[in-house]
C-alpha positions as CSV (number, residue, x, y, z in Angstrom):
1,X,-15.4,-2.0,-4.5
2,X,-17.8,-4.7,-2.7
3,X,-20.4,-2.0,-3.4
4,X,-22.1,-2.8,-6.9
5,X,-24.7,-0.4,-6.3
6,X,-21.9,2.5,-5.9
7,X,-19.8,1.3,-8.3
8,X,-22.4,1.9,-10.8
9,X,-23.3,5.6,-9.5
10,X,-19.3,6.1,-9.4
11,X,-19.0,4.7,-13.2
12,X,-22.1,6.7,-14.1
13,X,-20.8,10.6,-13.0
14,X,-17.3,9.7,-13.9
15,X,-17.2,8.0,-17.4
16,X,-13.3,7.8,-17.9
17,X,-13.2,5.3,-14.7
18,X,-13.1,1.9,-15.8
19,X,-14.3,-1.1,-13.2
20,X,-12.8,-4.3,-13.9
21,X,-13.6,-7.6,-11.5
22,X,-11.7,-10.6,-10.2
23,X,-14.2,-12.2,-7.9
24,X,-12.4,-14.3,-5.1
25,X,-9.2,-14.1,-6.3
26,X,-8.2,-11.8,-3.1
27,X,-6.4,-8.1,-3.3
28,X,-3.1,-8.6,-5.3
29,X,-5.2,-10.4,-8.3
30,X,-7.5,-7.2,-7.8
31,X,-4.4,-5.0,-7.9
32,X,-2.7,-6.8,-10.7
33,X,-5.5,-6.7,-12.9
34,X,-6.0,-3.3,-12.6
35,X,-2.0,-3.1,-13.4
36,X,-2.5,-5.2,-15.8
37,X,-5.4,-2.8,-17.9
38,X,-3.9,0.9,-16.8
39,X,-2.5,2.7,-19.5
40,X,-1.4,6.0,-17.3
41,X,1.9,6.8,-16.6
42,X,1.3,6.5,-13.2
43,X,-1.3,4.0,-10.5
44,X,-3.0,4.6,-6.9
45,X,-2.8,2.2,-4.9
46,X,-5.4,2.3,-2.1
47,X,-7.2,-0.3,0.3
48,X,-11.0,-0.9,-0.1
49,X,-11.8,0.3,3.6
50,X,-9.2,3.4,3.1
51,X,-10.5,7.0,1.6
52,X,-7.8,10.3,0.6
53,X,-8.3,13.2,2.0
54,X,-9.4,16.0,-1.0
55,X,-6.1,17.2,-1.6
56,X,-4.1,13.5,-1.7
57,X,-3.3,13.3,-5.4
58,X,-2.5,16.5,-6.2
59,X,0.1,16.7,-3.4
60,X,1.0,13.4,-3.8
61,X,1.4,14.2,-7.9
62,X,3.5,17.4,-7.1
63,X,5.8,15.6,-4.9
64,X,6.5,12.9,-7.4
65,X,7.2,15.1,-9.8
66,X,10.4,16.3,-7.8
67,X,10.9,12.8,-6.9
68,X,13.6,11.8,-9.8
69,X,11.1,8.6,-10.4
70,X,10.9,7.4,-6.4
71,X,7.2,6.2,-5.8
72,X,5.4,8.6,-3.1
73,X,3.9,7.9,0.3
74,X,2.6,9.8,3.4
75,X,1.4,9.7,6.7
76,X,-2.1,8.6,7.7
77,X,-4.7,8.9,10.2
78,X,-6.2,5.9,11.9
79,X,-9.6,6.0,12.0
80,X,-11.6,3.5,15.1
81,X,-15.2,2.7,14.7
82,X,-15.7,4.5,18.1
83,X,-14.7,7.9,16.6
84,X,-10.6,8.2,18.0
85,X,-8.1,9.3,15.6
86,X,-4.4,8.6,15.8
87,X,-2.1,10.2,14.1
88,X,0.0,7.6,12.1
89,X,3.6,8.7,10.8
90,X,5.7,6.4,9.0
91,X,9.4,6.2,8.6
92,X,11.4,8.3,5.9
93,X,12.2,5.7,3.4
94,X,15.0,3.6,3.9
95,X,15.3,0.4,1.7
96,X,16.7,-1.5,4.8
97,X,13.5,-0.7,6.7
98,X,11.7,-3.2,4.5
99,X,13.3,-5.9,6.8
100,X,11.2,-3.5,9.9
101,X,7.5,-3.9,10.5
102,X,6.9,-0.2,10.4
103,X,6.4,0.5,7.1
104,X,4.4,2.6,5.3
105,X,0.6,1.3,3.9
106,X,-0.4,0.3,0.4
107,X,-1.4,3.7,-0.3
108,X,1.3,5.1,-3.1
109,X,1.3,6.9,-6.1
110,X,4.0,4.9,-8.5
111,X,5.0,4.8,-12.0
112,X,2.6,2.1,-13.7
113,X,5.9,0.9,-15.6
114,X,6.9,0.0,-12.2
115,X,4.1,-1.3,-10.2
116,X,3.7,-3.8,-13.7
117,X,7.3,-4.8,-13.5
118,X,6.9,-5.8,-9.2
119,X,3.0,-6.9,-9.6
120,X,1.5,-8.2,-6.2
121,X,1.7,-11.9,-5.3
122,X,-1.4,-14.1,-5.5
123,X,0.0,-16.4,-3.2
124,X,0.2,-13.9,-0.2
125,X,-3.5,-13.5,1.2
126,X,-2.9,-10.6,4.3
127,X,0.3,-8.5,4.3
128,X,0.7,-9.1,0.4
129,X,1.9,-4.9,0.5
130,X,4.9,-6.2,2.4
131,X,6.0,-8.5,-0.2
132,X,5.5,-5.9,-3.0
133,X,7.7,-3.3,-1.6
134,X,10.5,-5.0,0.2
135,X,10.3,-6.5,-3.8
136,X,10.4,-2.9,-4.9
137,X,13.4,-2.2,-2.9
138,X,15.6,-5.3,-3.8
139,X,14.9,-4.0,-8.2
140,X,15.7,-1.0,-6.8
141,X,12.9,1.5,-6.6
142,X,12.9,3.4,-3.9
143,X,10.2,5.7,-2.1
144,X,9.8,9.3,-0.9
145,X,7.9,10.2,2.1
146,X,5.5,13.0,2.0
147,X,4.8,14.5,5.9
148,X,1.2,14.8,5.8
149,X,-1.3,12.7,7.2
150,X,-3.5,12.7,3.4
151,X,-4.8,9.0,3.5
152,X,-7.2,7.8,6.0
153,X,-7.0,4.1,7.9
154,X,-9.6,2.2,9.4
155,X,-7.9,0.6,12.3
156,X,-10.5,-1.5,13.4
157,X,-10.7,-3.5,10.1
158,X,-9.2,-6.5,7.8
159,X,-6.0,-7.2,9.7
160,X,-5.7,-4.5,12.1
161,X,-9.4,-6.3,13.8
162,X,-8.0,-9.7,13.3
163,X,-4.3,-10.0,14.5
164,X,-2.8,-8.3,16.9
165,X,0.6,-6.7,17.0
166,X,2.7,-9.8,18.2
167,X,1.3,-12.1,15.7
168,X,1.7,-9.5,12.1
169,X,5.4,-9.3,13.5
170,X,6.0,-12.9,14.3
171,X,4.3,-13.5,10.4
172,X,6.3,-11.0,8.7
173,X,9.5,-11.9,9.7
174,X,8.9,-15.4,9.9
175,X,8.3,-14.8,5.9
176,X,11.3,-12.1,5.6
177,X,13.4,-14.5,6.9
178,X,12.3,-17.1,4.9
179,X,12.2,-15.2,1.2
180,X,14.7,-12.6,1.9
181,X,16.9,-13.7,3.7
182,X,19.9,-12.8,2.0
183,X,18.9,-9.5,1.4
184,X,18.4,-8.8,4.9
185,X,21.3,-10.2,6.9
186,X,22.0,-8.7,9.9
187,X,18.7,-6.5,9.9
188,X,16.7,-6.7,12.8
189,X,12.9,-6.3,12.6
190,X,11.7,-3.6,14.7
191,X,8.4,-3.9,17.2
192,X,6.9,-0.6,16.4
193,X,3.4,-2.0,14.0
């Protein structure tokens, strides 16, 4: 968290939480550190300026348990400093959608095993989810969508504030194409983000 002040109350009523830091070394050091220390069987990803609805990880925890392994994500609610909602539904997963910019966001419940084997790149600063899971799809781990809008999304944030639609596309494919681009022949990127 950027909140030291919190982070103290939250290590304070929950003991078994452990805080670890990686000052300016951007999210997927963050990420990868915590990876790096977790010794669950399973991780949480979830963006700083994100927050679960109560019931997240239990649903999300029953569903991966009939999920033969798959890592599990669900809808989300976008949330605008001016109080609108949308209602944010991603795409069942589909391996080939990787190559489409409508994916689903950061916020998964995965197998620790497998989130340490993919680990996010340092050298991505914005977007660095992208990489991790069109990774995840080329070793083969594949996802399961859960229907319920559990995780919430400030739209008016980070990268949704700072680049509009046009540009995230023209960024992620330009670096699909270039680091994937065998994996994705033929696979157009859809406009949908």
């Amino acid at each position: 968290t950027d909140n030291c002040e919190l982070s103290e109350k939250i290590l304070t009523v929950y003991p078994f939480i452990r805080h670890y830091e990686s000052k300016g070394k951007g999210v997927s050091e963050a990420r990868n550190t915590g990876i790096d220390h977790a010794d669950a069987p399973l991780c949480y990803f979830l963006d700083a300026d994100d927050w679960l609805d109560p019931q997240t990880l239990y649903k999300k925890v029953v569903k991966y348990s009939q999920a033969d392994g798959r890592y599990v994500y669900s809808d989300a609610r976008g949330i605008y400093a001016d109080g609108k909602t949308e209602a944010i539904q991603f795409l069942d997963y589909d391996p080939q959608s990787y190559a489409q910019v409508n994916l689903h966001c950061i916020s998964v419940l995965m197998a620790t095993a497998q989130a340490r084997q993919l680990q996010f790149s340092p050298h991505m600063r914005g977007f660095e989810d992208y990489d991790f899971f069109i990774r995840a799809a080329i070793a083969g781990f594949q996802g399961v969508r859960l229907p319920e809008s559990l995780v919430n999304i400030r739209r008016d944030t980070g990268h949704f504030q700072e680049v509009d639609k046009a540009e995230r596309r023209n960024y992620i494919e330009k670096y699909i194409k270039e680091h994937y681009q065998d994996y994705f022949t033929g696979v157009k990127l859809m406009a949908g983000c």
